[in-house]
Jmol script that loads the backbone (N, CA, C; Angstrom):
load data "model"
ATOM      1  N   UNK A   1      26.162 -13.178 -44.219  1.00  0.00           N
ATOM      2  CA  UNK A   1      26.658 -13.449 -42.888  1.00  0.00           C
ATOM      3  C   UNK A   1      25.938 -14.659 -42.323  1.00  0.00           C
ATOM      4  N   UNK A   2      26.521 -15.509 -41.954  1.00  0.00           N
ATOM      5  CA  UNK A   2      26.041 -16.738 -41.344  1.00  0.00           C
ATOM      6  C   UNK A   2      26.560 -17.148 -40.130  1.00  0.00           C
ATOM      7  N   UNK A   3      27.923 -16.465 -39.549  1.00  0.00           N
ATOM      8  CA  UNK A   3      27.889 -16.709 -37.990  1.00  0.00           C
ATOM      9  C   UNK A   3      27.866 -15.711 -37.124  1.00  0.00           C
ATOM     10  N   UNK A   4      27.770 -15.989 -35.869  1.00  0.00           N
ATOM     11  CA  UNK A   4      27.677 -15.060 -34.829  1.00  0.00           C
ATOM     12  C   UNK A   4      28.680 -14.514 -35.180  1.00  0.00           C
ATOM     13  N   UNK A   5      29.828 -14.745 -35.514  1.00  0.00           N
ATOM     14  CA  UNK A   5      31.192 -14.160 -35.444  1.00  0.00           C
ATOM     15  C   UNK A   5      31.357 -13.039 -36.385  1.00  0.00           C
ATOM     16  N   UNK A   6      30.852 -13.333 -37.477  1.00  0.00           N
ATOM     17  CA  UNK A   6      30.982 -12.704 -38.442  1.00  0.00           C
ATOM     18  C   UNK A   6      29.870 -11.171 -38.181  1.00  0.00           C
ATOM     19  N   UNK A   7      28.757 -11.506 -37.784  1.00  0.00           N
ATOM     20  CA  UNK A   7      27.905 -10.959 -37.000  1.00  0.00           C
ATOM     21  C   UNK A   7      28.385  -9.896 -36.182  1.00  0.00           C
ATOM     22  N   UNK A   8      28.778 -10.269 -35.204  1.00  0.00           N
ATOM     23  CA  UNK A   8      29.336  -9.322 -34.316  1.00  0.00           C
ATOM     24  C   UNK A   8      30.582  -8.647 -34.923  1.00  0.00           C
ATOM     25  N   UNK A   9      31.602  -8.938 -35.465  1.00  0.00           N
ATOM     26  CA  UNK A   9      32.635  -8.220 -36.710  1.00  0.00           C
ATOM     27  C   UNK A   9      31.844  -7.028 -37.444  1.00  0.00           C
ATOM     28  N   UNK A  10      30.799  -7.229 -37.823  1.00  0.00           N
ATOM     29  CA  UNK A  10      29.860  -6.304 -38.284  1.00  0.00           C
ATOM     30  C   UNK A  10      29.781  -5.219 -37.961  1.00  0.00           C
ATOM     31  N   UNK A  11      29.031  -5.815 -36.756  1.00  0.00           N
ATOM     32  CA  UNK A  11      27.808  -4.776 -35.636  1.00  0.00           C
ATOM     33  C   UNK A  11      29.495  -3.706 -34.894  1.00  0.00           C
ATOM     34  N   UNK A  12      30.498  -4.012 -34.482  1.00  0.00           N
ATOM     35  CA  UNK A  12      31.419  -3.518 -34.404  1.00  0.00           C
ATOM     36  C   UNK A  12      31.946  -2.437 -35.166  1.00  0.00           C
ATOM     37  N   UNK A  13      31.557  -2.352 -36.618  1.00  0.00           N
ATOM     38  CA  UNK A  13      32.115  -2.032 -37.639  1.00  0.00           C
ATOM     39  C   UNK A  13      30.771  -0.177 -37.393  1.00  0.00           C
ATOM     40  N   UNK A  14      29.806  -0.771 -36.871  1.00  0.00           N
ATOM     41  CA  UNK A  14      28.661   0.639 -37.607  1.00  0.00           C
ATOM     42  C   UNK A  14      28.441   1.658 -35.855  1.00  0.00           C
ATOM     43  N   UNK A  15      28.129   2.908 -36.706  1.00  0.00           N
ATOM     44  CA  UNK A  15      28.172   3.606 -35.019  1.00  0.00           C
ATOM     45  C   UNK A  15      27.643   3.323 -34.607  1.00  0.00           C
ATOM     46  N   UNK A  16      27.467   4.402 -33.040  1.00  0.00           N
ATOM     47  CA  UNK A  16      27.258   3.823 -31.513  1.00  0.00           C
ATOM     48  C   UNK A  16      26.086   3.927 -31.835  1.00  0.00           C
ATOM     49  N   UNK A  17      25.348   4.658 -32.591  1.00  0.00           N
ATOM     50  CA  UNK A  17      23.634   4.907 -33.133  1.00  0.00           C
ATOM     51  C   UNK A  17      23.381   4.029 -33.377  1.00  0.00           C
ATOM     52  N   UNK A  18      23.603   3.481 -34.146  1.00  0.00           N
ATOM     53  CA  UNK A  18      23.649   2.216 -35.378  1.00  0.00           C
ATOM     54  C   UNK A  18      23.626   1.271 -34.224  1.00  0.00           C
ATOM     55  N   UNK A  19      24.657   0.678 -33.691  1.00  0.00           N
ATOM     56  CA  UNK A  19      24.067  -0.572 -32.363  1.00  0.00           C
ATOM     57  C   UNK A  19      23.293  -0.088 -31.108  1.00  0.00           C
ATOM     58  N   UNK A  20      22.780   0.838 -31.042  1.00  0.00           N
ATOM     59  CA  UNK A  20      21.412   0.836 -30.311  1.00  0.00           C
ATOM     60  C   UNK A  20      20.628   0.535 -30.954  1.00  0.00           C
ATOM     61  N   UNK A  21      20.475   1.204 -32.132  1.00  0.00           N
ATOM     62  CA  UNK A  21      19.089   0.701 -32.842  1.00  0.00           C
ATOM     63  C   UNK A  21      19.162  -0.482 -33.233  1.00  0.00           C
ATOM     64  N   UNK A  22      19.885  -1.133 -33.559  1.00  0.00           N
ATOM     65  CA  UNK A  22      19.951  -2.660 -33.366  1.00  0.00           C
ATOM     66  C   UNK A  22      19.803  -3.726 -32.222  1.00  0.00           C
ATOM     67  N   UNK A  23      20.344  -2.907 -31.391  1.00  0.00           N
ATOM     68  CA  UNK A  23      20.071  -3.473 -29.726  1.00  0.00           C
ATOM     69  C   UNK A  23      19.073  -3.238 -29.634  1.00  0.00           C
ATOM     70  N   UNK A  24      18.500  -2.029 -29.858  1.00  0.00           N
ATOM     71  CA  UNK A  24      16.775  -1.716 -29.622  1.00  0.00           C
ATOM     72  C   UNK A  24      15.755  -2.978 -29.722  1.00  0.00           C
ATOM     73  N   UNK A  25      16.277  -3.195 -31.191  1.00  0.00           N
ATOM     74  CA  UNK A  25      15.194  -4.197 -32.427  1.00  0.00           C
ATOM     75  C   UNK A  25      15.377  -5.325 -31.876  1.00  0.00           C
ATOM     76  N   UNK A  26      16.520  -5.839 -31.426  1.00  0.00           N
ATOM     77  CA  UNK A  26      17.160  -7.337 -30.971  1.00  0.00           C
ATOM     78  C   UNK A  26      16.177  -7.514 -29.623  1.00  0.00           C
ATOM     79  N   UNK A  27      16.064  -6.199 -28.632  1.00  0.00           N
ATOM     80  CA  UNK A  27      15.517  -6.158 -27.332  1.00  0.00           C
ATOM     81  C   UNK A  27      13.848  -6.637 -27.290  1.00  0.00           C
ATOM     82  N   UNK A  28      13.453  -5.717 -28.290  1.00  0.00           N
ATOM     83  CA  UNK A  28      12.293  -5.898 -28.280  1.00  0.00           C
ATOM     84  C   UNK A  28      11.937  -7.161 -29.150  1.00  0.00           C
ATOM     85  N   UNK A  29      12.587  -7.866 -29.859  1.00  0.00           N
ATOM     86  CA  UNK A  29      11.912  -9.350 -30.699  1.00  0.00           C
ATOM     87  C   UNK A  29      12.350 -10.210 -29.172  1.00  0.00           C
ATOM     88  N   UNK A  30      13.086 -10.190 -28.393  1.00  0.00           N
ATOM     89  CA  UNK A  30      13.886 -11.051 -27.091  1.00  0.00           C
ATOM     90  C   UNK A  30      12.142 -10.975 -26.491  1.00  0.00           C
ATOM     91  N   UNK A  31      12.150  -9.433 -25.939  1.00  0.00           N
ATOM     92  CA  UNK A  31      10.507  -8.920 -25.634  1.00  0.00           C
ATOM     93  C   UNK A  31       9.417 -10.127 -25.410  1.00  0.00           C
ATOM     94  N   UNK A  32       9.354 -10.068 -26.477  1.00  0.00           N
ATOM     95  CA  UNK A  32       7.630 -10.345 -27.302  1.00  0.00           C
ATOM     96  C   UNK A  32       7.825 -12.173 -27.488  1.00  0.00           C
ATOM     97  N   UNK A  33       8.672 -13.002 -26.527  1.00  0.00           N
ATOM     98  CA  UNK A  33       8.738 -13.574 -26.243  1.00  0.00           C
ATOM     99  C   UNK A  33       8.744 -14.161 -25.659  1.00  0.00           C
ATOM    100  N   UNK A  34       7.454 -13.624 -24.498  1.00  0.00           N
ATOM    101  CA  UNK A  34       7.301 -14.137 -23.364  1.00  0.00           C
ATOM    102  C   UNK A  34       6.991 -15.653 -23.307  1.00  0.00           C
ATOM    103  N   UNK A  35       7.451 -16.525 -21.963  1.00  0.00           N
ATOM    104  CA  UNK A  35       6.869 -18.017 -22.028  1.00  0.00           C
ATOM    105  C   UNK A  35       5.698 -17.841 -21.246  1.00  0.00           C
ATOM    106  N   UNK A  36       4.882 -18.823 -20.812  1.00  0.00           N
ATOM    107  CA  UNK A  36       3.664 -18.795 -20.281  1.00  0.00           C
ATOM    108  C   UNK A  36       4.009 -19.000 -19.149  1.00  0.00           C
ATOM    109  N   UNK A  37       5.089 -19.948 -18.556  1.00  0.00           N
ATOM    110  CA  UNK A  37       5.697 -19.593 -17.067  1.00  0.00           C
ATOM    111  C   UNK A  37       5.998 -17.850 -16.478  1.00  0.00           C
ATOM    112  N   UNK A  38       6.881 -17.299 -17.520  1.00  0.00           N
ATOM    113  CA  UNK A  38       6.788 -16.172 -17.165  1.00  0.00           C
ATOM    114  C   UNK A  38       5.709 -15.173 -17.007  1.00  0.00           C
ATOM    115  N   UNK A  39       4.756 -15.316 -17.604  1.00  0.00           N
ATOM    116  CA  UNK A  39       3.755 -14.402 -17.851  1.00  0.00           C
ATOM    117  C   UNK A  39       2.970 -14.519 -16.440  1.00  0.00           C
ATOM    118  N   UNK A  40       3.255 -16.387 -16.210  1.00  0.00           N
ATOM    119  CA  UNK A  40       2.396 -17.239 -14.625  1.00  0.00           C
ATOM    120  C   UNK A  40       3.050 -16.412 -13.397  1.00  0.00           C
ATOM    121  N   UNK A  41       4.419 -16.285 -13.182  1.00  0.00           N
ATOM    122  CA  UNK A  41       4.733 -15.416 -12.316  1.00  0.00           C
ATOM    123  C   UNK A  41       4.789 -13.750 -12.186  1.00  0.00           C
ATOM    124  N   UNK A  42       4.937 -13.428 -13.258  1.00  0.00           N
ATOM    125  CA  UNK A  42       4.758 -11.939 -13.269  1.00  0.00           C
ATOM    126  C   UNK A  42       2.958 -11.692 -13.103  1.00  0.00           C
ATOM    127  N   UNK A  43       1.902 -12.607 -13.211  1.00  0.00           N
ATOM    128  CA  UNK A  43       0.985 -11.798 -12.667  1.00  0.00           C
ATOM    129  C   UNK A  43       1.047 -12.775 -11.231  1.00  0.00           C
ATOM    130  N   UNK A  44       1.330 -13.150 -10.922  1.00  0.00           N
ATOM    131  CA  UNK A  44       1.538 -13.848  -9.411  1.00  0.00           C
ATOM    132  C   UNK A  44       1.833 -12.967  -8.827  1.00  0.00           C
ATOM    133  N   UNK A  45       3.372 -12.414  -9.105  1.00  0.00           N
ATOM    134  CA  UNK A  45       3.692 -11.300  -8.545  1.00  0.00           C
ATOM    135  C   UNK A  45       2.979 -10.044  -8.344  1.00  0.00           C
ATOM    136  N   UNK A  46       2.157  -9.709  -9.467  1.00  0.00           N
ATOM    137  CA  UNK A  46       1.428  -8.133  -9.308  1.00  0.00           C
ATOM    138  C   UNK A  46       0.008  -8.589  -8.235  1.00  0.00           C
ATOM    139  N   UNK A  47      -0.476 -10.246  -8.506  1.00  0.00           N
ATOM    140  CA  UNK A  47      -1.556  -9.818  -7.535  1.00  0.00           C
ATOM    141  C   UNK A  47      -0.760 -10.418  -6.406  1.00  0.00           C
ATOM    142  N   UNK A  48       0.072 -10.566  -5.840  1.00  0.00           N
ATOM    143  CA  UNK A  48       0.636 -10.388  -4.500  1.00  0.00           C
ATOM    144  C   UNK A  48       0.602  -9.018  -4.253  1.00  0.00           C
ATOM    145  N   UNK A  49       1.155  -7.917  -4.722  1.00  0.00           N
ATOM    146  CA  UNK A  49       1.459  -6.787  -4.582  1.00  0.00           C
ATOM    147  C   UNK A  49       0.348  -6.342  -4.498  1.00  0.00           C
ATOM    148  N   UNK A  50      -1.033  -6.749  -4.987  1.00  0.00           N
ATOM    149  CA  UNK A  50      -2.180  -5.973  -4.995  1.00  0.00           C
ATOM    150  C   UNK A  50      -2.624  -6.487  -3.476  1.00  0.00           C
ATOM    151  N   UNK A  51      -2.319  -7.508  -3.457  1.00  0.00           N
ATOM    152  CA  UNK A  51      -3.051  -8.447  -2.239  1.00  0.00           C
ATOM    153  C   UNK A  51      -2.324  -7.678  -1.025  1.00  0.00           C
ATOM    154  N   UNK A  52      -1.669  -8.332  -0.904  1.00  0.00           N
ATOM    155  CA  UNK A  52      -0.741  -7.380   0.676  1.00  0.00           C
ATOM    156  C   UNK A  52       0.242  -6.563   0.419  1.00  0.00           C
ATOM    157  N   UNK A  53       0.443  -5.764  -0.151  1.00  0.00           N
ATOM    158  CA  UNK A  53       1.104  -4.934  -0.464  1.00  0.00           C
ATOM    159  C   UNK A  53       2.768  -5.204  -0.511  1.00  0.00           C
ATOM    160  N   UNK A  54       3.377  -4.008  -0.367  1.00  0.00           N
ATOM    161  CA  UNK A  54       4.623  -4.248  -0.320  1.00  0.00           C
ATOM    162  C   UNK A  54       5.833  -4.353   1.103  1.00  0.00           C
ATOM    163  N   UNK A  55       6.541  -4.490   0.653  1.00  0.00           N
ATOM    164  CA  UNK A  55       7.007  -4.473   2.174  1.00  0.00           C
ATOM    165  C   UNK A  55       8.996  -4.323   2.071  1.00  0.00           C
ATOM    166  N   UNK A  56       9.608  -3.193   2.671  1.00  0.00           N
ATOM    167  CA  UNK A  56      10.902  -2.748   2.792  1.00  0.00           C
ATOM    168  C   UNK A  56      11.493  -3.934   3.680  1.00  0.00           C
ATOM    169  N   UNK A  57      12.981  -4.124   2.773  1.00  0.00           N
ATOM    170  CA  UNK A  57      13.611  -4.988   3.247  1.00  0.00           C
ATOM    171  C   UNK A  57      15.130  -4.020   3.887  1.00  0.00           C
ATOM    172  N   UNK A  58      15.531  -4.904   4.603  1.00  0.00           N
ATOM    173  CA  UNK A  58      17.018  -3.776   4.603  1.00  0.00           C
ATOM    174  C   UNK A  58      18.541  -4.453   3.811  1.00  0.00           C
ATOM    175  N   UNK A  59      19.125  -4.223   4.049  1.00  0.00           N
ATOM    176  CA  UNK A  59      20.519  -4.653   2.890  1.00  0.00           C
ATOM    177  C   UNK A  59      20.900  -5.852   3.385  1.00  0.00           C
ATOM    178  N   UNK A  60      20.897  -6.070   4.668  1.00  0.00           N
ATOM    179  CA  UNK A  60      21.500  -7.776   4.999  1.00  0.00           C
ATOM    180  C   UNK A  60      20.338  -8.293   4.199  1.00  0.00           C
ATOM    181  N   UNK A  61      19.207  -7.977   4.932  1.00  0.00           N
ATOM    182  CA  UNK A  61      17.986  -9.265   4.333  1.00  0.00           C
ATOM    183  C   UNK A  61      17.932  -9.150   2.661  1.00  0.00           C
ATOM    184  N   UNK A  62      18.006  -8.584   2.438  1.00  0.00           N
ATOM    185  CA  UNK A  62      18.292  -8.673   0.740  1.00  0.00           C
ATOM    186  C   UNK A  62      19.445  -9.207   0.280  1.00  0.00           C
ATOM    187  N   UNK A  63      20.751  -9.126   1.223  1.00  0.00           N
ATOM    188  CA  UNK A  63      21.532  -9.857   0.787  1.00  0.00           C
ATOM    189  C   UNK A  63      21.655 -11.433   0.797  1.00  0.00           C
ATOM    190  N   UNK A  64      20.997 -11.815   2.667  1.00  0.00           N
ATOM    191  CA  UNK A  64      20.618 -13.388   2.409  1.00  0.00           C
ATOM    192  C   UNK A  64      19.740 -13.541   1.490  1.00  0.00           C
ATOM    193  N   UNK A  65      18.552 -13.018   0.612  1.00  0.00           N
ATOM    194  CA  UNK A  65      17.766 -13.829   0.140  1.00  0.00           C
ATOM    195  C   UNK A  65      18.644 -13.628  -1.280  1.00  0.00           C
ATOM    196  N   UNK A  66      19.305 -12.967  -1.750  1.00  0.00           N
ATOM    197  CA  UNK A  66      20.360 -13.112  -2.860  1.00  0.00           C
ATOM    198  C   UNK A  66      20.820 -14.329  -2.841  1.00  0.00           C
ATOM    199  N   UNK A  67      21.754 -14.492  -1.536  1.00  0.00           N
ATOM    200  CA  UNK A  67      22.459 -15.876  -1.388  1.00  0.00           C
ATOM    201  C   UNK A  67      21.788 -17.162  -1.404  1.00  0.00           C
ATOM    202  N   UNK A  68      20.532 -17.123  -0.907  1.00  0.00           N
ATOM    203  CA  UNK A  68      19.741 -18.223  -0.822  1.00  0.00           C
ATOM    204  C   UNK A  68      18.865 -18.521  -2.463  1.00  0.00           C
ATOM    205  N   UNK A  69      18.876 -17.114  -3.184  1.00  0.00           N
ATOM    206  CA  UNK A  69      18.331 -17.875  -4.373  1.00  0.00           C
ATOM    207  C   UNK A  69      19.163 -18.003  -5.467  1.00  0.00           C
ATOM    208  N   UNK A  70      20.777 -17.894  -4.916  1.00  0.00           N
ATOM    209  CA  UNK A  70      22.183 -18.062  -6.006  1.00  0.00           C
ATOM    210  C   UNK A  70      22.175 -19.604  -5.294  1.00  0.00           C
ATOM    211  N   UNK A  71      21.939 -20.432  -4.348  1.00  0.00           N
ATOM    212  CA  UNK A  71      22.037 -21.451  -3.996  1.00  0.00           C
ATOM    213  C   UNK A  71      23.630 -21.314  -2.873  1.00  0.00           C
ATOM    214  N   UNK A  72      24.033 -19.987  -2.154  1.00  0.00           N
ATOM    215  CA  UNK A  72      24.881 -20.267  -1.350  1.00  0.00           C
ATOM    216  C   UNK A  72      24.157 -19.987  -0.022  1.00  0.00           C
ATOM    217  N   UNK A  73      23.276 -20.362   0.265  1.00  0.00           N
ATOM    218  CA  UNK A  73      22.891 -20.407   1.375  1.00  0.00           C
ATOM    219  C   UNK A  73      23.238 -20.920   2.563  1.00  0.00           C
ATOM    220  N   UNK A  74      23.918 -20.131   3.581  1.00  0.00           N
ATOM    221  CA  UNK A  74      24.572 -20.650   4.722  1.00  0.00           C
ATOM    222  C   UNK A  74      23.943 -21.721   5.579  1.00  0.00           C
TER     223      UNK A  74
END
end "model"
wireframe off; spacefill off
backbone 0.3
color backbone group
């Protein structure tokens, strides 16, 4: 097998067991691929959370900051 296409024709072909545990394996090599940007914000993020804690938003305000970081910001 040498393309995606053929690939996925495959993975189609074996049970629903069979593509989890493949999704599993696929998930976790995706995983263990962290970049060093990511790794820079995810502890950014936890020592914010350690630093001042957390804080409840309600559904509008979660919805503007959705819009504002999809770039439709009114």
């Amino acid at each position: 097998m040498s393309t995606v296409s053929e690939i996925e024709a495959a993975l189609e072909k074996l049970r629903p067991a069979q593509q989890r545990e493949i999704a599993d394996w696929l998930g976790e090599r995706l995983l263990n691929e962290e970049s060093p940007e990511m790794l820079a914000a995810l502890a950014a993020g936890i020592r914010s959370l350690e630093k001042g804690g957390t804080r409840e938003f309600t559904r509008a305000e979660l919805e503007q900051k959705v819009k504002k970081w999809a770039g439709a910001s009114r």
